[in-house]
C-alpha positions in Angstrom: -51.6 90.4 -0.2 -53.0 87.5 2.1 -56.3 87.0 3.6 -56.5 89.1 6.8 -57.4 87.0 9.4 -60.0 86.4 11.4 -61.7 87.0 14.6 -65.7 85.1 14.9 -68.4 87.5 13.1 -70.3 86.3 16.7 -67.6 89.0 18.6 -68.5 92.2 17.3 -69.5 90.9 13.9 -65.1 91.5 13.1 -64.4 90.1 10.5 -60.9 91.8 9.9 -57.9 91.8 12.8 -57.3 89.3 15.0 -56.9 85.3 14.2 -59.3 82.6 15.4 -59.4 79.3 14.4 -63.3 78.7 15.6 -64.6 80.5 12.4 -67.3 78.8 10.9 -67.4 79.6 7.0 -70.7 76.9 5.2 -70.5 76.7 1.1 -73.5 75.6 -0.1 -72.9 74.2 -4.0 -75.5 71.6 -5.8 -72.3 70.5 -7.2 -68.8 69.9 -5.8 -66.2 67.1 -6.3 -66.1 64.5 -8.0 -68.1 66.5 -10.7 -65.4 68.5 -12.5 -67.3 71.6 -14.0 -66.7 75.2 -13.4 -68.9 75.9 -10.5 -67.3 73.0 -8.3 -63.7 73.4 -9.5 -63.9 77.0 -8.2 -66.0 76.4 -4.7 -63.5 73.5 -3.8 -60.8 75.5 -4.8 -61.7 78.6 -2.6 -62.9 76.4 0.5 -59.5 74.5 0.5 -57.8 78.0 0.8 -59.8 79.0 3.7 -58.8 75.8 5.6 -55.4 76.2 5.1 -56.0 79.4 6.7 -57.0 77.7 9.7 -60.8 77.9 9.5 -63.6 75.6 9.8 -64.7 74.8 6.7 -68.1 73.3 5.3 -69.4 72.2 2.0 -73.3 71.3 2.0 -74.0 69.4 -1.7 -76.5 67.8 -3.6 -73.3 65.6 -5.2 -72.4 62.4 -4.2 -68.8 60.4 -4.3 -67.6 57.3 -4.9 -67.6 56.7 -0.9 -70.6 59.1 0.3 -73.7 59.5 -1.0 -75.7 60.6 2.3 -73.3 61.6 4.9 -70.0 63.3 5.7 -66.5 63.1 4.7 -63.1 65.0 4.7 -61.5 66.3 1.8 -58.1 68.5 1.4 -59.0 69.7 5.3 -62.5 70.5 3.9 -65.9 69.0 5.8 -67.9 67.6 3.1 -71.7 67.2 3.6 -73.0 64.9 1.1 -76.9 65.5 1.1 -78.3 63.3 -2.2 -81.6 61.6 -3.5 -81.2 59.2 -6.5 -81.8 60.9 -9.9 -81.0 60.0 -13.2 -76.8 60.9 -14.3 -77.1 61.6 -10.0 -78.2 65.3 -10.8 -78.1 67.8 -8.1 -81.9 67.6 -7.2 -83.3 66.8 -3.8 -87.1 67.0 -3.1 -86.6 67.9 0.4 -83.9 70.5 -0.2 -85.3 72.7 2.3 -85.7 70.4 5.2 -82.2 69.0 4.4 -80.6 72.1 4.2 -82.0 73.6 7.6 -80.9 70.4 9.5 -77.9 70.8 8.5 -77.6 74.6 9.5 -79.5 74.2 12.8 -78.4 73.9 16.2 -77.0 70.3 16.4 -76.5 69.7 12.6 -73.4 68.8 11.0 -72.5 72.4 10.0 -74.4 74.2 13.1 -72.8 77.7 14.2 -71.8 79.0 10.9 -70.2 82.5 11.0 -70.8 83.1 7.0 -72.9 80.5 4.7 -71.8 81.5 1.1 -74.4 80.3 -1.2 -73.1 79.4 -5.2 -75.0 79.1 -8.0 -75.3 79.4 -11.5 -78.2 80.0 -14.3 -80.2 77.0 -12.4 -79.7 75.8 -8.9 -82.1 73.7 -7.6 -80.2 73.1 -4.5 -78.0 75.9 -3.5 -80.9 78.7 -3.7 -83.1 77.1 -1.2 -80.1 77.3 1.1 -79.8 81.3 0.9 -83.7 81.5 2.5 -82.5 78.6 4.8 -79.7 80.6 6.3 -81.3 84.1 6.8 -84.2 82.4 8.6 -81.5 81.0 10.4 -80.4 84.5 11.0 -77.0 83.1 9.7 -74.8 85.8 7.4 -75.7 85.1 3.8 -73.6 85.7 1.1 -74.8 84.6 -2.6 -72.4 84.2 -5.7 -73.9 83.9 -9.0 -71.5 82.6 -11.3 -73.9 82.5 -14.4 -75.3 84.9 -16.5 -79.1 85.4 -15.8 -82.1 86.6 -18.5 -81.8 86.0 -21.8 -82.7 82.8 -23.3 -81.4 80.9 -19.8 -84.8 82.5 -17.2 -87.3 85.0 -17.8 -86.6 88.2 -16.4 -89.7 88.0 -14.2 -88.6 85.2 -12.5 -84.8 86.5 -11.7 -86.5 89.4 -10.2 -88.7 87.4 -8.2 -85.3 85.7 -7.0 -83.8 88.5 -6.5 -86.2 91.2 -4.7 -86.7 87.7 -2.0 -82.6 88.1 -1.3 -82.8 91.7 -0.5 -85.6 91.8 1.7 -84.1 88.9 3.4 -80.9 90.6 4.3 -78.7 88.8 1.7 -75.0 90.2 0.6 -74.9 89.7 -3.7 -71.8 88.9 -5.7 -70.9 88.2 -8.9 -67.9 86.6 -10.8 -68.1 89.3 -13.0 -70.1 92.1 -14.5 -71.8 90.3 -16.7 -73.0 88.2 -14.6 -73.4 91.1 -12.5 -75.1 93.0 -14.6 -78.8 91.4 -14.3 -79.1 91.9 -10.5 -77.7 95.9 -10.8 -80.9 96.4 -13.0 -83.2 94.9 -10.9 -81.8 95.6 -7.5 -81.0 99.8 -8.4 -78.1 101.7 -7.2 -79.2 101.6 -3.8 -77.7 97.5 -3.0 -74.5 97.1 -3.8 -73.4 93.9 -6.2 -70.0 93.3 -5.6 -67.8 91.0 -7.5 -65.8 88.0 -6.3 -64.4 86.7 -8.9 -62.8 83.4 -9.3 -59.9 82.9 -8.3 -56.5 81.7 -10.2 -53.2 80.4 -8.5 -50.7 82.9 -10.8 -48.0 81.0 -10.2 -49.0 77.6 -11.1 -49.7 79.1 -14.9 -46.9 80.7 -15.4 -44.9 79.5 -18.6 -41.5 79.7 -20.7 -43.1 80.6 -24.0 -41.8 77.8 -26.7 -40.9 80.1 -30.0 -42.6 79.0 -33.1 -42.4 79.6 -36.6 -42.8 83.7 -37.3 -45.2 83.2 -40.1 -47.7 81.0 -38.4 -49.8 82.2 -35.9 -51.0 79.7 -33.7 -54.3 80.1 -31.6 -55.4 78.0 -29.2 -58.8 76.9 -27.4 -59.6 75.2 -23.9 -63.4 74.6 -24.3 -66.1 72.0 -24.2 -67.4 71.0 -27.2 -70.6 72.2 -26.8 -73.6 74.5 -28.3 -73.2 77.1 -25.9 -69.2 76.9 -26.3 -69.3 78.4 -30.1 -66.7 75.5 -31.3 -68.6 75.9 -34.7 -68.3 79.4 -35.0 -64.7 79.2 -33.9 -63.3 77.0 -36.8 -65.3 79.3 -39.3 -64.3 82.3 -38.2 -60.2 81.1 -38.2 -60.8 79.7 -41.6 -62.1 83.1 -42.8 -59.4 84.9 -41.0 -57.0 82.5 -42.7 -58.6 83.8 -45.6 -57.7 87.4 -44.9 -53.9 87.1 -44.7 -50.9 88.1 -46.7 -49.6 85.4 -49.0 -47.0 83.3 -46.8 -48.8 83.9 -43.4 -50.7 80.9 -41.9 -53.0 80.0 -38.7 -52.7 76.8 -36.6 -55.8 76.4 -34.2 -55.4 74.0 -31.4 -59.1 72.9 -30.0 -58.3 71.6 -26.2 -61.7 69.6 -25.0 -63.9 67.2 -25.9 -68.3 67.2 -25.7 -71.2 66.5 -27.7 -70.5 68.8 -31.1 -67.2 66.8 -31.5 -68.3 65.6 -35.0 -69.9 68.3 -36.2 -67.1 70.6 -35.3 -64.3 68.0 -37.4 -67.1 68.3 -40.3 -66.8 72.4 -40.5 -63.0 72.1 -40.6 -61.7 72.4 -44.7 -58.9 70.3 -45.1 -58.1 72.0 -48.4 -56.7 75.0 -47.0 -53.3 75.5 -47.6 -53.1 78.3 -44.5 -55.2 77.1 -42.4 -54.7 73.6 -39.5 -57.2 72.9 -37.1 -56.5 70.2 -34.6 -59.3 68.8 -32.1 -57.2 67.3 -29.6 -59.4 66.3 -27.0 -59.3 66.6 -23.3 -55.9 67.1 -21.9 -54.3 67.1 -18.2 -53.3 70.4 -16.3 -49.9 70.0 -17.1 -50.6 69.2 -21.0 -52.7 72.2 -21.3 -49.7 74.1 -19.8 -47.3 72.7 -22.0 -50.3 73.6 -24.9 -50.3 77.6 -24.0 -46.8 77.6 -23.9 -46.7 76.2 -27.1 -49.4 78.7 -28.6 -49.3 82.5 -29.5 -53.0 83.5 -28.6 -55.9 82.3 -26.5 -59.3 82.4 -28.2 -62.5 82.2 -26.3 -65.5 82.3 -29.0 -68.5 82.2 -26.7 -71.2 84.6 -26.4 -72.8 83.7 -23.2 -69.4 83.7 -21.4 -70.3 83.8 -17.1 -66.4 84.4 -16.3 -64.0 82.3 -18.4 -61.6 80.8 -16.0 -59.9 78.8 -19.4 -59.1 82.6 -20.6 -57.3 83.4 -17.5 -55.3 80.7 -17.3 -54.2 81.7 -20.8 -54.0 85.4 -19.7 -51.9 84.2 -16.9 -49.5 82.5 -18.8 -48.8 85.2 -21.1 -51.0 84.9 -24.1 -53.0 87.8 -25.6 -56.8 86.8 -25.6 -59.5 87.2 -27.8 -63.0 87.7 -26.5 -66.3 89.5 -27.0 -66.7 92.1 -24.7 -70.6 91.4 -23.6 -68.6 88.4 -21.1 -67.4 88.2 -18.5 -63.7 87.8 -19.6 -64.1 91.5 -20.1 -63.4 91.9 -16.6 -59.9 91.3 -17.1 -59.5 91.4 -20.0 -59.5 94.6 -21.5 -59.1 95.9 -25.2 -55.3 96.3 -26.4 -54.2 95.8 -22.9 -54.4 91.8 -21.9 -56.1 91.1 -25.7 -58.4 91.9 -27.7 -62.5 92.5 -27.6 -64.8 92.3 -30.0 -68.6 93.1 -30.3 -69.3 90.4 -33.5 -68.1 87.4 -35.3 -66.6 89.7 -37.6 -64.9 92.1 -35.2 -63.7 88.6 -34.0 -62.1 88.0 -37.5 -60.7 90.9 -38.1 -59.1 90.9 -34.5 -57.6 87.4 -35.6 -56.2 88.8 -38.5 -54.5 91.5 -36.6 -52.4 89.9 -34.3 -51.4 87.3 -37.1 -49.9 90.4 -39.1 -49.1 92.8 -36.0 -46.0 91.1 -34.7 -45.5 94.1 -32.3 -49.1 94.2 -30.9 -48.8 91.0 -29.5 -45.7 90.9 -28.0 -46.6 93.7 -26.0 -49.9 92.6 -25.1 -47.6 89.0 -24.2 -45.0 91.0 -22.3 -48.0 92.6 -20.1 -49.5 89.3 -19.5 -46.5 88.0 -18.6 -45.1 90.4 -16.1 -48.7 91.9 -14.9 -50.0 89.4 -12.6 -53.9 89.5 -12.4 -55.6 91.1 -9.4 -57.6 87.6 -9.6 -55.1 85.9 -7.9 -56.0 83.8 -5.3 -54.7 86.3 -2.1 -57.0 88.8 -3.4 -60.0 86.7 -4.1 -60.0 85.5 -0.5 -59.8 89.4 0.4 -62.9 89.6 -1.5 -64.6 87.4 -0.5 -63.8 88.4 3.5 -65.2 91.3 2.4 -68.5 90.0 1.0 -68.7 88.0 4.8 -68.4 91.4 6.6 -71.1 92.9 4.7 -73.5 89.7 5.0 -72.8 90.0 9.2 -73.7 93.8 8.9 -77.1 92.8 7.2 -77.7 89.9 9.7 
């Protein structure tokens, strides 16, 4: 499918049928590119779609670049607003966000007349929230993607609610990446305001791979993750080492750890050496193309966090073929689903037991490979921008 295109929301609020090149779509992001995280890869990603559709696209930021720190620039047909204050490591923090935001969205600023602003933000966003209360005093459309999971440890559920009651009454469309990060606004918001997902978006082709055939006794998992607390790279080399553990004499694991961040050293200590069964390799951060040539080389994807928003690194994987293994409280539950694209389990145990399965049940995963493979995933980047079209004709209904 591709993006149906557009008239302006301004003539008749349409936003299916008809083409027009004068829409106005606004992102606002606290971070964007250069920064190379989840949040940013995916915003940049989906605004350089929509101006190869011909639109008028805007990113508003808290992020500066090597060229802009406090002004405007173009980049890959997108209109960059760089909006910045100095902070230490340049985080996305400006003390007159508000002010800043509204000049920019009011009549003679640099992204005046917007037909949809599409707010993104993730457990903590300093800059991009301000801009949803911005826009609807604007009387703008306002759509708001959370691509984090709310509550628990991350914000007290007092103060999402506050958050998200203001969004409502305001007239704002909610989304979410997936249902988990779904999930916390449904409980809050009732049955009566819809929370639709937009999830990220994945370009199917560019990760497809010709599976490299291994050795048949070795099964050989691999990780794209950054080395971090949240990340579980810990937990993952214990729970393959006890898996290892589990198998029938002459079977063996191979982990591949793709990434690099602060647990680095810890996560080469838990690693025993001694087992005969077992290989983990920390290989650091690679390119696109080496983490390509990686998953082709590999048998199964394993994503061991808990706190898991979406899980675009599992996708890829998914994408190119591999069976995943997950916990189904995350997002990658969303497409991911249990003995169909991989596995899901509820503990670290369930994880180890799921580990040892597809090292011993040749069958399972080929099919669950052979689906992967020939299934593409409805998160595909024509359908995402469908989506997210979608969201923009509810937000001009609201406004």
């Amino acid at each position: 499918m591709a993006l149906r295109v557009l008239k302006s929301a301004r003539s008749a609020g349409a936003w299916g049928g008809g083409y027009s090149r004068d829409v106005r779509i606004v992102h606002i992001s606290d971070c964007y590119a250069p920064r190379l995280g989840g949040i940013e890869t995916q915003v940049r990603a989906l605004a350089i779609r929509q101006a190869e559709q011909g639109h008028d696209v805007h990113v508003v930021t808290a992020t500066p670049s090597a060229a802009v720190r406090n002004g405007s620039e173009v980049l890959d047909g997108v209109k960059v607003h760089r909006v910045t204050a100095r902070m230490p490591a340049d985080l996305p923090v400006h003390p007159r966000v508000v002010k800043e935001i509204r000049t920019a969205l009011s009549s003679g600023g640099v992204a005046a007349g917007a037909d949809a602003v599409h707010v993104h933000g993730g457990v903590v966003s300093p800059f991009a929230y301000p801009g949803a209360k911005v826009s609807r005093g604007l009387g703008l459309p306002t759509v708001v993607t959370i691509h984090g999971v709310w509550g628990g440890v991350f914000r007290p559920l007092a103060q999402l609610a506050e958050h998200i009651t203001s969004w409502t009454s305001w007239g704002v469309a909610l989304t979410a990446v997936s249902d988990a990060a779904a999930e916390p606004i449904r409980r809050i918001v009732g049955a009566a305001v819809p929370v639709t997902l937009v999830p990220n978006g994945i370009d199917a082709a560019r990760w497809r791979v010709v599976p490299v055939a291994g050795d048949s006794d070795e099964l050989r998992i691999v990780a794209v993750m950054r080395l971090a607390p949240r990340k579980r790279s810990v937990p993952l080399v214990t729970m393959v080492q006890q898996a290892a553990h589990g198998l029938p004499r002459g079977k063996r694991i191979r982990l591949v750890v793709v990434g690099n961040g602060p647990l680095e050293s810890r996560t080469r200590r838990a690693i025993d050496t001694s087992m005969p069964n077992c290989t983990v390799d920390l290989v650091g951060r690679l390119t696109p193309d080496a983490v390509r040539s990686t998953l082709a080389s590999s048998d199964v994807f394993i994503a061991p966090a808990l706190l898991e928003s979406f899980g675009i690194a599992a996708l890829e994987a998914r994408t190119a073929g591999l069976p995943v293994l997950a916990y189904a409280s995350t997002g990658i539950a969303s497409f991911v689903h249990d003995e169909v694209e991989g596995l899901l389990a509820t503990t670290d145990g369930g994880m180890v037991a799921n580990i040892v399965r597809l090292a011993v049940d040749d069958s399972l995963r080929a099919r669950i490979a052979e689906h992967n493979r020939a299934t593409e995933p409805i998160e595909s980047w024509p359908n995402v921008l469908e989506l997210v079209q979608d969201a923009y004709a509810r937000a001009a209904e609201l406004a």
